[in-house]
C-alpha positions as a Python dict, from the first residue, in 0.01 Angstrom:
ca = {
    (1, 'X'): (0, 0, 0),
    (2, 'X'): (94, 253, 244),
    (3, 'X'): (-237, 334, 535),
    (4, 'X'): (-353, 679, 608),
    (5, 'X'): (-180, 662, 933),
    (6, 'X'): (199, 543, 751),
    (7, 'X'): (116, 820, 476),
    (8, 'X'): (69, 1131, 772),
    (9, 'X'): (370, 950, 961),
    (10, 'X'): (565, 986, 646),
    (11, 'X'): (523, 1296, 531),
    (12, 'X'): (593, 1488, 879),
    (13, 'X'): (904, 1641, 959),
    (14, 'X'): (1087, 1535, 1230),
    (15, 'X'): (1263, 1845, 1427),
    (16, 'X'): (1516, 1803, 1687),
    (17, 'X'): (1681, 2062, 1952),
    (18, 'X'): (1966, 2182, 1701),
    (19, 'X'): (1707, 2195, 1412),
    (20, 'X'): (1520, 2470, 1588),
    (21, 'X'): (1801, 2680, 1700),
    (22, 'X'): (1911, 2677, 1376),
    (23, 'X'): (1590, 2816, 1250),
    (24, 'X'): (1552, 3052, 1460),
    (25, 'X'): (1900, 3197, 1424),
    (26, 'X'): (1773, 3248, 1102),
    (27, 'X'): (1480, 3377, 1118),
    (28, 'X'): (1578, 3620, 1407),
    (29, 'X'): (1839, 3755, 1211),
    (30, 'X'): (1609, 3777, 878),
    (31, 'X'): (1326, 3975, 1146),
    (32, 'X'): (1662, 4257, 1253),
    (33, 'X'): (1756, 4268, 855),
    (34, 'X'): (1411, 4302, 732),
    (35, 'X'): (1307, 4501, 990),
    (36, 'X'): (1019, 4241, 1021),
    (37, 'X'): (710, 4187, 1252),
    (38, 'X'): (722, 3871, 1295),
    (39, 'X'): (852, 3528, 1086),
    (40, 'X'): (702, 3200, 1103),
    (41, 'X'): (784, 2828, 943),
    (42, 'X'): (467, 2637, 926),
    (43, 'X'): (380, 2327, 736),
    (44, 'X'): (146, 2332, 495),
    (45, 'X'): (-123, 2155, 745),
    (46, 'X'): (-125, 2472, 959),
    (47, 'X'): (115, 2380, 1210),
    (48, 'X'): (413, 2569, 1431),
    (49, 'X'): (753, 2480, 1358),
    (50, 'X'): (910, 2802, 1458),
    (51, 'X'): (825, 3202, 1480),
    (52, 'X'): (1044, 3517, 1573),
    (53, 'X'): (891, 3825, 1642),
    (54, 'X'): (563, 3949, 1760),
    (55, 'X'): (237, 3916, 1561),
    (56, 'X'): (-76, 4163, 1700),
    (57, 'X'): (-269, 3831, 1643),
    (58, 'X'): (-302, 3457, 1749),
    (59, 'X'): (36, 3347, 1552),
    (60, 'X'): (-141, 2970, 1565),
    (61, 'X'): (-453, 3093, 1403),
    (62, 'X'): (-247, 3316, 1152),
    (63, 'X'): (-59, 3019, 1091),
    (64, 'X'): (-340, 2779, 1006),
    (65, 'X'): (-511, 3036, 799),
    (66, 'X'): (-201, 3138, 573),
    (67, 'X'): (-178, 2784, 541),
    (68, 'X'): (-568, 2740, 447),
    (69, 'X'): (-533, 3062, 205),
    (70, 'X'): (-229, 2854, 24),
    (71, 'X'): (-418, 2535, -29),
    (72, 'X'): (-675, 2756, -205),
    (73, 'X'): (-426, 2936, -415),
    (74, 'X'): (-279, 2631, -510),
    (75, 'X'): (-626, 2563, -664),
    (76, 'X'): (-641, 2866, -862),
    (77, 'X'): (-260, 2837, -961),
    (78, 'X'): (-416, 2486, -1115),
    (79, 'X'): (-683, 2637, -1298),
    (80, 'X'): (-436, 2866, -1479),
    (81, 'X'): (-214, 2564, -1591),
    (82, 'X'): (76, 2613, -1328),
    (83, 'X'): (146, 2345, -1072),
    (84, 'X'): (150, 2592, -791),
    (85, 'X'): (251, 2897, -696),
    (86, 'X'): (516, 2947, -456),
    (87, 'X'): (496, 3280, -329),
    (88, 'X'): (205, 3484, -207),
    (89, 'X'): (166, 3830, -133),
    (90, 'X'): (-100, 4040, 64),
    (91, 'X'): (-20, 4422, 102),
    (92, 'X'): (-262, 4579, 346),
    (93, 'X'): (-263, 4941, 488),
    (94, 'X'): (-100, 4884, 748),
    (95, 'X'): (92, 4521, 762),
    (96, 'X'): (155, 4300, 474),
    (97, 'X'): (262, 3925, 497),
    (98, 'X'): (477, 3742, 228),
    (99, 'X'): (451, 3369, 170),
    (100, 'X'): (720, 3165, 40),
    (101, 'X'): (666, 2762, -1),
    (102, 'X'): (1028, 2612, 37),
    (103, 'X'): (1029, 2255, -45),
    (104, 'X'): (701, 2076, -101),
    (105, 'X'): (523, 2092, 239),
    (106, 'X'): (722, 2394, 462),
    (107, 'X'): (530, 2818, 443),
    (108, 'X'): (767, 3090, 538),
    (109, 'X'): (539, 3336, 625),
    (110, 'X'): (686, 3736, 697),
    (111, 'X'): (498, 3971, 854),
    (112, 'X'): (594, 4345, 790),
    (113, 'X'): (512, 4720, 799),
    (114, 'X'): (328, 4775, 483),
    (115, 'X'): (611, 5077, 473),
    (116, 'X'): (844, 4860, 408),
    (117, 'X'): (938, 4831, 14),
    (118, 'X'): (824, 4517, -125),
    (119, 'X'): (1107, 4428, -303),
    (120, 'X'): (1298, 4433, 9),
    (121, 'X'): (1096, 4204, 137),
    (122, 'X'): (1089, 3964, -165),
    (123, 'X'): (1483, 3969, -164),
    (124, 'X'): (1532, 3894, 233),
    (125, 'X'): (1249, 3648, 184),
    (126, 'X'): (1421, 3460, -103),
    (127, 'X'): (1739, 3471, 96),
    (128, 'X'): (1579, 3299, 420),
    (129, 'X'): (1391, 3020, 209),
    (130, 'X'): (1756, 2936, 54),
    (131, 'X'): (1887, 2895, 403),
    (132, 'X'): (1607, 2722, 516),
    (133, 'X'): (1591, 2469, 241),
    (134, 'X'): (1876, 2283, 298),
    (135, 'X'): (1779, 2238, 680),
    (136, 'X'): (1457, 2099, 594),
    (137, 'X'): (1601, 1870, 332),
    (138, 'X'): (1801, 1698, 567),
    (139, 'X'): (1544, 1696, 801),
    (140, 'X'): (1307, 1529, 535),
    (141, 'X'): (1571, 1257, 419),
    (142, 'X'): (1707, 1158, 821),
    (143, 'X'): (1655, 889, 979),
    (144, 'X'): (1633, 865, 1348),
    (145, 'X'): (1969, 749, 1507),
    (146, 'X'): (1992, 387, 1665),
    (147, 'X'): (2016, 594, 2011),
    (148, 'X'): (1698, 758, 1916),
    (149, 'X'): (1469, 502, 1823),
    (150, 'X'): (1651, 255, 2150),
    (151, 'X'): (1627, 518, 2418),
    (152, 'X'): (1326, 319, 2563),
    (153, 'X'): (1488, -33, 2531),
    (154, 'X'): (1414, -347, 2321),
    (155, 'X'): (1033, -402, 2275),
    (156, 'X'): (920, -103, 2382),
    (157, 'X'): (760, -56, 2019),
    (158, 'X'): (636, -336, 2021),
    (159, 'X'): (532, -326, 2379),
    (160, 'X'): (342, -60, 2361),
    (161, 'X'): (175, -103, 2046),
    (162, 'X'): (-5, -449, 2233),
    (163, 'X'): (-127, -210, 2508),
    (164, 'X'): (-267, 35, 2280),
    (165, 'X'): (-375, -293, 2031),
    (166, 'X'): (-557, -404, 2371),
    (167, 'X'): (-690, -25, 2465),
    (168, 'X'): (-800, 73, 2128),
    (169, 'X'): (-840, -248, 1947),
    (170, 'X'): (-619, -280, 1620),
    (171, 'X'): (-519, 51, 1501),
}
């Protein structure tokens, strides 16, 4: 049996330096195609991977409540017999924003004139979460490299995990 702690361990995504500028060559060339506001990639828990573009708002609290509004839609997609739904829309006056779930646990979000045609949007969208999703499935399946988990020496795990054991008592 897998703890709570293993289970949140697990199912993060590990990001390094090349990882990121990869994204956001993406996504800043999906914001000059699209003619976008703004792009993020947030996990499903709320949280900043990466963003391009400028958002009128708090990008971190837009990014834990388009995370919070998918968790609920999930719920609904439920009731009506579907597993989930994997994109969202919201068309306002003046912006819009189109969700896009790629994998199981990653939210494209694209923020846009509400001039701009839908469609468009859907298309450039479905485009990005194709690049997108084979980054984050490597990222999902990779290990760290010997180099990474030695770069503080023998023990150190294990070293540190006996002063935190002796802080904190058994964690």
């Amino acid at each position: 049996m897998v703890s709570d702690n293993e289970a949140v361990r697990l199912r993060r995504l590990v990001f390094y330096a090349t990882d990121i500028d990869i994204i956001n060559t993406a996504l800043l060339a999906f914001v000059k195609k699209a003619n976008a506001q703004a792009v993020l990639l947030i996990d499903q828990e709320g949280h900043m991977v990466a963003r391009q573009g400028f958002t009128s708002g708090d990008s971190s609290a837009l990014a834990a409540l388009v995370a919070g509004s998918f968790a609920s839609t999930r719920e609904v997609a439920r009731i009506l017999g579907e597993k989930e739904f994997r994109v969202l829309f919201h068309q306002g006056p003046g912006q819009s924003i189109h969700t896009t779930l790629i994998g199981d646990r990653t939210l494209q979000v694209a923020v846009f004139n509400s001039q701009i045609k839908p469609g468009m949007i859907q298309v450039l969208c479905k485009e990005l979460a194709g690049q997108l999703a084979g980054l984050l499935e490597e990222a999902a399946k990779r290990a760290p490299s010997e180099s990474e988990t030695q770069a503080f020496g023998q023990g150190f795990s294990e070293a540190m995990k006996d002063q935190l054991n002796s802080l904190f008592g058994n964690l």
